[in-house]
ZADOBA-204246 format. One line per 10 residues: for each residue z, x, y of C-alpha. Coordinates in nm, 2 decimals, padded with zeros to 4 digits, always signed. Layout:
<pts>
Z:X:Y  ...
</pts>
This chain:
<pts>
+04.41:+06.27:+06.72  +04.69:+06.12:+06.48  +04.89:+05.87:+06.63  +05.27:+05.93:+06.69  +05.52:+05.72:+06.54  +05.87:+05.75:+06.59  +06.15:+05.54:+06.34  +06.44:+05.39:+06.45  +06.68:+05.25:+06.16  +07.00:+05.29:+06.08
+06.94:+05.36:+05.75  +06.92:+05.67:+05.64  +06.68:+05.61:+05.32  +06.50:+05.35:+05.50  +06.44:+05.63:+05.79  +06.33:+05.89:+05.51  +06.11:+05.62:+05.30  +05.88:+05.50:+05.61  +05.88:+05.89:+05.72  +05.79:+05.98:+05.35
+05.50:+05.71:+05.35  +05.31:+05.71:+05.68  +05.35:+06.10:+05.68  +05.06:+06.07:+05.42  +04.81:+05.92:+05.61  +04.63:+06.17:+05.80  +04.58:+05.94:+06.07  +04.94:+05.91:+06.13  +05.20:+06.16:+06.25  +05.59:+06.13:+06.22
+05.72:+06.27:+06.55  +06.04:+06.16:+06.48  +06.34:+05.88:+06.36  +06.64:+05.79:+06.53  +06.97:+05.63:+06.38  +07.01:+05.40:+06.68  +06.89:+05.28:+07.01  +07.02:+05.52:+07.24  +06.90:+05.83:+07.02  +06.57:+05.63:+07.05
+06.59:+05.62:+07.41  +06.59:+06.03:+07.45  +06.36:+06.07:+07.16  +06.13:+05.85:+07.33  +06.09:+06.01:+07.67  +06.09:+06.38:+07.49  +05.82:+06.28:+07.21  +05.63:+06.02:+07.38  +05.52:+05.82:+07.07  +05.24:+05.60:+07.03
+05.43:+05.32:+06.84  +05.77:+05.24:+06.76  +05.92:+05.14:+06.43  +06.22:+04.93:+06.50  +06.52:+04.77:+06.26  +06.65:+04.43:+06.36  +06.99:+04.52:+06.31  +07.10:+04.84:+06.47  +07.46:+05.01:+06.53  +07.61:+05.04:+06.93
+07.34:+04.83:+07.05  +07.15:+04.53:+06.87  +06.76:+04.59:+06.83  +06.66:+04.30:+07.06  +06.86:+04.37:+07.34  +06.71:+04.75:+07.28  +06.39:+04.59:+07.29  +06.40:+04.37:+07.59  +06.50:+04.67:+07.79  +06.22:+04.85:+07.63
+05.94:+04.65:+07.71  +06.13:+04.58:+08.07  +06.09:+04.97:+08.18  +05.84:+05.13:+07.96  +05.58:+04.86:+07.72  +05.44:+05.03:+07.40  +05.35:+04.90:+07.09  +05.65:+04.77:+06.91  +05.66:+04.70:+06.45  +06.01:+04.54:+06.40
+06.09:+04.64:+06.05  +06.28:+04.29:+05.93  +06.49:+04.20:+05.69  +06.40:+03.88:+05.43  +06.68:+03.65:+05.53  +06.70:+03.33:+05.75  +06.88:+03.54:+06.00  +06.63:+03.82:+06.01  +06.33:+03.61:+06.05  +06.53:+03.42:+06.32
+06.56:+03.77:+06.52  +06.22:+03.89:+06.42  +06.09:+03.59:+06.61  +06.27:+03.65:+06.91  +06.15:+04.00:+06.88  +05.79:+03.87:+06.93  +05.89:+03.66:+07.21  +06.03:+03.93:+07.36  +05.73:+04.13:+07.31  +05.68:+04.33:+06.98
+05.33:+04.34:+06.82  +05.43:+04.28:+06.48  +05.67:+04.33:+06.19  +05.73:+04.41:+05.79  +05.97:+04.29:+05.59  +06.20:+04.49:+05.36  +06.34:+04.39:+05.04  +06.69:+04.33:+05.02  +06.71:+04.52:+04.66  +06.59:+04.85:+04.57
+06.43:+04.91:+05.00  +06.26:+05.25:+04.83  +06.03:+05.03:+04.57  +06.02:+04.76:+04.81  +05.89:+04.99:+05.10  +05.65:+05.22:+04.87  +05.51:+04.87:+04.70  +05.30:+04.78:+05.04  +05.27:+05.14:+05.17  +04.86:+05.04:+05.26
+04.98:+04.75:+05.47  +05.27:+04.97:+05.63  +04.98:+05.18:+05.76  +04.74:+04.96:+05.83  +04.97:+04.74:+06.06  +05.08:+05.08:+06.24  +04.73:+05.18:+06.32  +04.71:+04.79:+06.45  +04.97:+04.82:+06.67  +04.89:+05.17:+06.81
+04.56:+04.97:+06.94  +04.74:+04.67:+07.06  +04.77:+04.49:+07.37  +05.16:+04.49:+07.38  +05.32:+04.29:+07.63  +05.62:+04.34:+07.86  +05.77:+04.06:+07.72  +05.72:+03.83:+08.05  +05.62:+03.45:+07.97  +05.28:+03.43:+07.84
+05.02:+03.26:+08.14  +05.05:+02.91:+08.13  +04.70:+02.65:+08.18  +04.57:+02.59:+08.49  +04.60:+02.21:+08.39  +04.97:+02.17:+08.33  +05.02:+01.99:+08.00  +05.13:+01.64:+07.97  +05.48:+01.58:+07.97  +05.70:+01.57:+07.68
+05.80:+01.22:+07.57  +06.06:+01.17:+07.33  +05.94:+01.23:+06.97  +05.89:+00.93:+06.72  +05.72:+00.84:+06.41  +05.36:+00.74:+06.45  +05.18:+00.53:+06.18  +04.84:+00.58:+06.22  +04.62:+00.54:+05.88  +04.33:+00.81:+05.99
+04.26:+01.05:+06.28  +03.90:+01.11:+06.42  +03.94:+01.47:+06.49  +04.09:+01.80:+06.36  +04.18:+02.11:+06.52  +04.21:+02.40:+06.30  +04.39:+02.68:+06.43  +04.40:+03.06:+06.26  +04.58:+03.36:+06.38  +04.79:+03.69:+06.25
+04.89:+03.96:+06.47  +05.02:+03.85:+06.78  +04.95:+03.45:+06.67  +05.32:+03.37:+06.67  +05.33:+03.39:+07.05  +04.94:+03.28:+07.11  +05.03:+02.96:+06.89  +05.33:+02.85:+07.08  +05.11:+02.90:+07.42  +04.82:+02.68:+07.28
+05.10:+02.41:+07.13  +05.35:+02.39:+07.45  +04.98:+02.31:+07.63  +04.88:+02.04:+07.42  +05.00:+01.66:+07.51  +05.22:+01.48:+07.27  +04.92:+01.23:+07.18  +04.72:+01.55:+07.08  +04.44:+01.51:+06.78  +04.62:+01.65:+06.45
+04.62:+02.04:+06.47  +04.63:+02.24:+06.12  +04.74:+02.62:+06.15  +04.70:+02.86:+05.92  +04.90:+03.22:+06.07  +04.95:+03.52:+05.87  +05.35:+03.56:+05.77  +05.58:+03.60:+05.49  +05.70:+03.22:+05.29  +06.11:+03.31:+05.44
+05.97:+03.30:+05.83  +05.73:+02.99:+05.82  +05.97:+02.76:+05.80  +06.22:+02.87:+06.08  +05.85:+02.94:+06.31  +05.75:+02.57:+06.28  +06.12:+02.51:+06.38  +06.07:+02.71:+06.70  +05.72:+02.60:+06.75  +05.89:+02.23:+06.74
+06.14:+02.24:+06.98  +05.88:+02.44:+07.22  +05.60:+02.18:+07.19  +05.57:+01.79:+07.34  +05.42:+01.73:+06.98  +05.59:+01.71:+06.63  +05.49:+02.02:+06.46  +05.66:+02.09:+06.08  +05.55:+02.33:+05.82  +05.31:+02.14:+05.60
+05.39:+01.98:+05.25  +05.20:+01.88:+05.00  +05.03:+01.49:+04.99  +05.19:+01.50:+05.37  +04.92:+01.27:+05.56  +04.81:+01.45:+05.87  +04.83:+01.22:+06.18  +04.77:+01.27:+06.52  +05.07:+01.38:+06.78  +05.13:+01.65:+06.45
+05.05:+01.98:+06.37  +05.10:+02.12:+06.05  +05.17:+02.52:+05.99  +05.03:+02.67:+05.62  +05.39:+02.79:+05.43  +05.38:+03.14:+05.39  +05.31:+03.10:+05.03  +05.05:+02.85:+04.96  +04.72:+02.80:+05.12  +04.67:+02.48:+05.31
+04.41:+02.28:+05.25  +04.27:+01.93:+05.46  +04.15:+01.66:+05.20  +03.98:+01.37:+05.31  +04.12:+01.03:+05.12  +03.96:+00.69:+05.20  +04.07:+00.67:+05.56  +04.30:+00.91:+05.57  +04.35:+01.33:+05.60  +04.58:+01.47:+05.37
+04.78:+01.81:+05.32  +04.75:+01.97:+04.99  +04.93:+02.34:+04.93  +04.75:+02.58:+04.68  +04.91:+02.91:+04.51  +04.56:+03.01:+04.44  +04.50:+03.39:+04.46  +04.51:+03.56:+04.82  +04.17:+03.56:+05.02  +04.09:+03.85:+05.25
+04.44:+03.97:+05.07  +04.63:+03.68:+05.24  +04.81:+03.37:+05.13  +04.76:+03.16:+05.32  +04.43:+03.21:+05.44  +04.19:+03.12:+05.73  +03.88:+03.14:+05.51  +04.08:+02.86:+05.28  +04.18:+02.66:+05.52  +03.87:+02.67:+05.75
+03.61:+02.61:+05.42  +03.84:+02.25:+05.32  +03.82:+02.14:+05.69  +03.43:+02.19:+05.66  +03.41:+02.05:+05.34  +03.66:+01.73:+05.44  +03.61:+01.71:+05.81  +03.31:+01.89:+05.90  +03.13:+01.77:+06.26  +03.53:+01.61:+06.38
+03.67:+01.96:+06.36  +03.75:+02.16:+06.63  +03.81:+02.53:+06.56  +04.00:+02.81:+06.71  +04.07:+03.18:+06.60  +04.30:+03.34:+06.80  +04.48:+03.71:+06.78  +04.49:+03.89:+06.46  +04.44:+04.12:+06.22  +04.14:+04.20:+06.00
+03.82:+03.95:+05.95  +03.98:+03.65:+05.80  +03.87:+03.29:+05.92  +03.48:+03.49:+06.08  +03.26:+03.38:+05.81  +03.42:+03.00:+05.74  +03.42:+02.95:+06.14  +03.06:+03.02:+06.14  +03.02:+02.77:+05.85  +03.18:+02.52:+06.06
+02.95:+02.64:+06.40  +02.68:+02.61:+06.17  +02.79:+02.27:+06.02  +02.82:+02.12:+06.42  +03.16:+02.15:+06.48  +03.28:+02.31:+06.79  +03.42:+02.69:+06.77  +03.62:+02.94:+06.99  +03.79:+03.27:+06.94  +04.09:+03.41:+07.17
+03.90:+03.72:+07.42  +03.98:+04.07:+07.39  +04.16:+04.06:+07.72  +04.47:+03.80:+07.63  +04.43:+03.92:+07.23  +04.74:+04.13:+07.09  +04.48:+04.27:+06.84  +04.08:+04.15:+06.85  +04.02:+04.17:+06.54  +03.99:+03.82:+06.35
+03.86:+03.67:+06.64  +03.67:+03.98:+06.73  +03.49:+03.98:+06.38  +03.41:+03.59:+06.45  +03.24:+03.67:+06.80  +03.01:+04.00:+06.65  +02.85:+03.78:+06.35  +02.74:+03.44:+06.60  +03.11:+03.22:+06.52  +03.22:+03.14:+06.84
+03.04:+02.87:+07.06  +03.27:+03.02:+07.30  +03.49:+03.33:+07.40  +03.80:+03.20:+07.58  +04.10:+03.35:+07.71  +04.45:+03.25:+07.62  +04.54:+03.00:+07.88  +04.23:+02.83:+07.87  +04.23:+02.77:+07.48  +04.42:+02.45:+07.51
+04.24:+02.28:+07.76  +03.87:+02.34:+07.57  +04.01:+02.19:+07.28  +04.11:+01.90:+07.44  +03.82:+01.86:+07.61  +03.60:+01.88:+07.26  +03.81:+01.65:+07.11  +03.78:+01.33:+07.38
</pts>
């Protein structure tokens, strides 16, 4: 049976391109579009759709206060349809607080083009979020061991760091990240995280990710020396890579061509920490999208290192992590809340 997709944009050619697009795949059915929220609202209880396209920006009644009300009275699998600005990556992050699965972006300049350019994607992330775990939009579980408290944030000079976690996610990682972060305390081993998203929303979700978390976290640059109290989020447009230096751990940033179709990349990311960390790394996959990270965590399993991937349970979408777990990866299967507190405890 196709799944049932209903779009809700205020554009008209925005509405007709996504209709135009995911009407083609025949595992997808257009039930219907809406021009604003409280359209959305009626078309929702008469067609009963399977996921939800959303815009940001929406006429008589903004998208996230639709949204919040949404996953309030009736959760279902939510792709926020954002623009590329500062602002709409801003509101697309509150979105996935507040409980959508995941988002696109669309161009600012020619939208048609722009939209029919990543059609693939457009359908692959609906069929993702049709067999997601949405949320209501309620504060994700906190650890049972409460996490240290914070202490006022200042420069540490440390000239190496033992340990390494490595961190990869996609769908759903915004939200998973900033539970494992806002766990950690603020003398935490270095963590490096790699997450699936476009080079205009890194920057703003290390920002969030920052003021949530008892640790400094930044999004990485380039010769930045990794200490510990830090973690360090891949830009959206480079690879990030760990590179040992005498005594010392290093970022370095590559545009090399995507791997598993992403820039940045767990693979990437997870292959440098084996090469330049190998037995001190501690590694986690969490929520997403696809395969990428399975093969390099088992590498690092296989090196000595310890491994983990998110369960299906607490995962928006098991499909990284669920990849990882089939081929051998994971030393252990963990769920959410108690992610923080393993990699702790590996690290001491």
């Amino acid at each position: 049976m196709a799944i049932k997709v209903l779009i809700v944009d205020d554009s008209a050619l925005v509405r007709g391109v996504l209709s135009e697009i995911l009407s083609e795949d025949p595992e997808l059915e257009v039930v219907g579009t809406a021009s604003d929220p409280l359209i959305a609202r009626q078309k929702i209880k008469q067609l009963n759709p399977d996921v939800l396209t959303l815009d940001v920006e929406m006429p008589r009644m903004d998208g996230l206060t639709f949204l919040e009300n949404l996953m309030r009275l009736r959760p279902m699998p939510v792709l926020m349809v954002s623009s590329l600005t500062a602002k709409g990556a801003e509101v697309t992050l509150q979105a996935l607080e507040l409980g959508a699965v995941d988002f696109v972006t669309k161009p600012s300049l020619d939208v048609k083009a722009g939209l029919e350019g990543y059609a693939q994607m457009l359908c692959e992330k609906v069929k993702a979020v049709a067999g997601s775990h949405p949320r209501s939009g309620a504060p994700l579980p906190r650890p049972a061991a409460p996490a240290v408290a914070a202490a006022p944030k200042r420069p540490r000079r440390f000239l190496t760091t033992e340990k390494i976690i490595a961190i990869g996610a996609s769908t759903g990682g915004t939200e998973a990240i900033k539970a494992v972060l806002t766990a950690m305390p603020p003398d935490c081993p270095a963590i490096v995280i790699t997450q699936h998203i476009p080079p205009m929303f890194s920057g703003p979700f290390a920002e969030r990710m920052n003021r949530s978390s008892a640790m400094s976290v930044c999004e990485a640059q380039d010769g930045q020396q990794i200490v510990p109290g830090h973690a360090y989020i891949a830009p959206g447009s480079h690879h990030l890579l760990i590179e040992r230096s005498g005594a010392r751990y290093l970022c370095r940033l590559s545009d090399a061509p995507p791997e598993n179709r992403h820039r940045p990349s767990v693979d990437t990311m997870f292959r440098s920490v084996a090469d330049n960390v190998g037995t001190n790394a501690v590694a986690a996959i969490l929520t997403g999208m696809g395969d990428d990270g399975a093969r390099q965590l088992l590498e690092l399993r296989q090196l000595g290192a310890h491994t983990l991937v998110q369960d299906e349970a607490s995962s928006v979408v098991w499909g990284m992590p669920g990849a990882a777990a089939r081929i051998g990866a994971a030393e252990r299967i963990l769920p959410l809340d108690q992610i923080a507190g393993q990699l702790l405890a590996w690290t001491r």
